[in-house]
N, C-alpha and C positions, 0 to 999 in steps of 0.2 A: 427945100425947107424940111427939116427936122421938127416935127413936134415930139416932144421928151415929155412924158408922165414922171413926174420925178419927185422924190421928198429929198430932205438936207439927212439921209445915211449914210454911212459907207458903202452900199451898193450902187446910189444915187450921186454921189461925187466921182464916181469913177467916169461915168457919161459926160459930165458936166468939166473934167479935166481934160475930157478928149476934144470934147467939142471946142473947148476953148484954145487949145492948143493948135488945131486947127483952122481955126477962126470960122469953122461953116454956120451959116443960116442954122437956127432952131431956137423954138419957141417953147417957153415952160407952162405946164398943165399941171401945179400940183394937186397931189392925191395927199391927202393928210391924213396919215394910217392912225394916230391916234382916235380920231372918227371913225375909221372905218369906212373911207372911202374906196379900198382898195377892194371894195365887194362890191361898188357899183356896177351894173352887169356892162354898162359902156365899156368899165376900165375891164372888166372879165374875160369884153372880147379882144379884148388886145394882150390882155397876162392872166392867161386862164388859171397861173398859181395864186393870184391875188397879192402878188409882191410888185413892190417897187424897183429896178426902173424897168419902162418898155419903151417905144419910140415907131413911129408911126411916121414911113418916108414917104413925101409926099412926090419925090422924085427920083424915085430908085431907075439903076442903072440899066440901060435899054426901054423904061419908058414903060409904060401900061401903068396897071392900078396901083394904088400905095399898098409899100411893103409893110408889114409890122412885125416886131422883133421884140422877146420877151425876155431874161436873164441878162443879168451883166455882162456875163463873158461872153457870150454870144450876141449881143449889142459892140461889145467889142472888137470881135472881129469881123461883126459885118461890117460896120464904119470902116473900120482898119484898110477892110478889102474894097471897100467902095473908093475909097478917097485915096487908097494906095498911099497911105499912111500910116507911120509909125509900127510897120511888119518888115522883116528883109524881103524881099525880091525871093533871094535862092534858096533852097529846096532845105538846107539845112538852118537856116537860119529863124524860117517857118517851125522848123519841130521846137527849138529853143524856145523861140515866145509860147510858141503852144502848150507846151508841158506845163511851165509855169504859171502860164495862167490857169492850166486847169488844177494846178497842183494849188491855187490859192483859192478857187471856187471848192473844190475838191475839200480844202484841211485849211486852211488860214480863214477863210469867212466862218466855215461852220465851228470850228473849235474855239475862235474868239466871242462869234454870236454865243455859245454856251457859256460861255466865260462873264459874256457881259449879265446873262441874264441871271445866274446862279448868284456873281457877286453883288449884281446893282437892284438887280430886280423880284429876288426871289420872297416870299411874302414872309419866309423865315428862315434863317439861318440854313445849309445844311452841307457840312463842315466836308463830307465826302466826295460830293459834287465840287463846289468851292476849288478841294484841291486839285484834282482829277482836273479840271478843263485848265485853271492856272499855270499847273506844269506841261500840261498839252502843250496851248499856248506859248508859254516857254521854251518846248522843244522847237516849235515852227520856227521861232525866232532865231536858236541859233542854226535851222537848217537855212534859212533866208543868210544869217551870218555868212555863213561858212560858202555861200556859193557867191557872196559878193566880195571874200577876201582877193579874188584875182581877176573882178572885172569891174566895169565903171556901174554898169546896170545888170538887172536881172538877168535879161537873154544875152549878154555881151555889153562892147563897148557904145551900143545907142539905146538911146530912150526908146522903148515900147510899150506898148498895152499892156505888158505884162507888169511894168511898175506901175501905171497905170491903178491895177488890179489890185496888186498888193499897199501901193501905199496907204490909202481910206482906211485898212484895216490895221495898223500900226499906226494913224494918227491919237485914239484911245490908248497908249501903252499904260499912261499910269492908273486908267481905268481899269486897265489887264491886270495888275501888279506888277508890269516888266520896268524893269531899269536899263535904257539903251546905252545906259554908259557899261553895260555886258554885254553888248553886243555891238564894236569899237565900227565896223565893217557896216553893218546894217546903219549904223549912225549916221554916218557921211554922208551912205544913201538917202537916209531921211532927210538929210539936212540942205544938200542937194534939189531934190524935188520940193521940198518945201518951199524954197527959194525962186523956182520956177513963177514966172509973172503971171501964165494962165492958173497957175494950181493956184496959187492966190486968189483969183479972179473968180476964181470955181467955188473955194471954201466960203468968198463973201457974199455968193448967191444964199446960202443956208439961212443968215436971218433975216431974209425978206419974207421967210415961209414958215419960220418958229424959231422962237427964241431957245438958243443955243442952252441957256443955264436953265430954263425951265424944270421944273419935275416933274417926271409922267404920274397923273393921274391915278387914281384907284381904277375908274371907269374907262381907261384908257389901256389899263393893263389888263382890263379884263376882254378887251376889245381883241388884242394883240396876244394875246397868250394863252386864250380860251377856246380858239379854234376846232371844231370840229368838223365833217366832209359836211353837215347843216348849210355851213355858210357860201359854199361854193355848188349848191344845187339848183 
């Protein structure tokens, strides 16, 4: 059994595609960051960043105590490696998924995460920021393009963690300002895994835990955005 700490984010759907695809045991604990739940020292000791997802195996592989595992991509590939799931076997196949998912922890979450926050969240305008992460964002998109013009999925011709990784963060495009009908390649892809029966399965876990159209909060953004090393001592 999986027990998954998790909210309805893009970091938090990434888990919640895997598992499902899979079909393994795990049980959901949300952490409701708008609260401020991600400071409980419980959840601290499991994701001492105070971010959403961790997961907590209550039957890791050889057996003794439970394992806990903190960051997407590294929940990633330890499932991946446990369940000898959705990673190739050989040696080269391995560096493929792994670049790319690091390449989307790395540059696709953080440059989008600024993206979302300058354009959706910022308490005022500021028109340099705005652009700067927009075309960031931008670029990512057509370097994801450009390496899906001659294969089915990210690492190659099979589904892995590594789309996985990246699609949560391209479901917000028009939140990005990105137009996928510019990026013909990546579209398919989207369209593709969208269509997928668990990544469905995955995205309709989200409003059991909050409502999708909601508005964050004044006291919510100050929760999330206000952060100092205070809140983690």
């Amino acid at each position: 059994m999986i027990d998954l700490y998790y909210w309805p984010t893009p970091n938090g759907h990434k888990i919640t595609m895997f598992l499902e695809e899979t079909g393994a045991a795990y049980a959901i604990f949300p952490v409701n960051i708008g609260r401020g739940e991600q400071f409980e020292p419980e959840f601290l000791r499991l994701s001492p960043n105070n971010r959403i997802p961790a997961i907590l195996d209550r039957a890791p592989a050889g057996g003794g105590q439970p394992v806990s595992v903190f960051e997407s991509g590294a929940i990633l590939m330890y499932l991946a490696q446990k369940l000898r799931r959705f990673r190739p076997d050989n040696v080269r196949g391995q560096v493929e998924v792994m670049q790319w998912l690091f390449w989307q922890v790395a540059n696709l979450g953080p440059m989008a995460g600024q993206n979302h926050h300058f354009v959706g969240y910022a308490e005022s305008p500021i028109p340099y920021a705005v652009d700067r992460y927009v075309k960031e964002t931008n670029r990512l998109y057509g370097v994801l393009n450009k390496r899906l013009a001659d294969r089915r999925y990210v690492a190659g011709d099979a589904y892995t963690i590594a789309d996985m990784a990246c699609y949560p963060w391209i479901v917000p495009h028009q939140r990005q300002r990105q137009d996928l009908d510019d990026f013909p390649h990546l579209k398919r892809w989207f369209h593709a895994i969208a269509d997928r029966p668990a990544t469905q399965r995955a995205y309709a876990l989200g409003p059991k835990y909050r409502a999708q159209a909601a508005a964050m909060t004044e006291a919510e953004k100050k929760i999330l955005f206000g952060q100092t090393a205070a809140v983690v001592r």
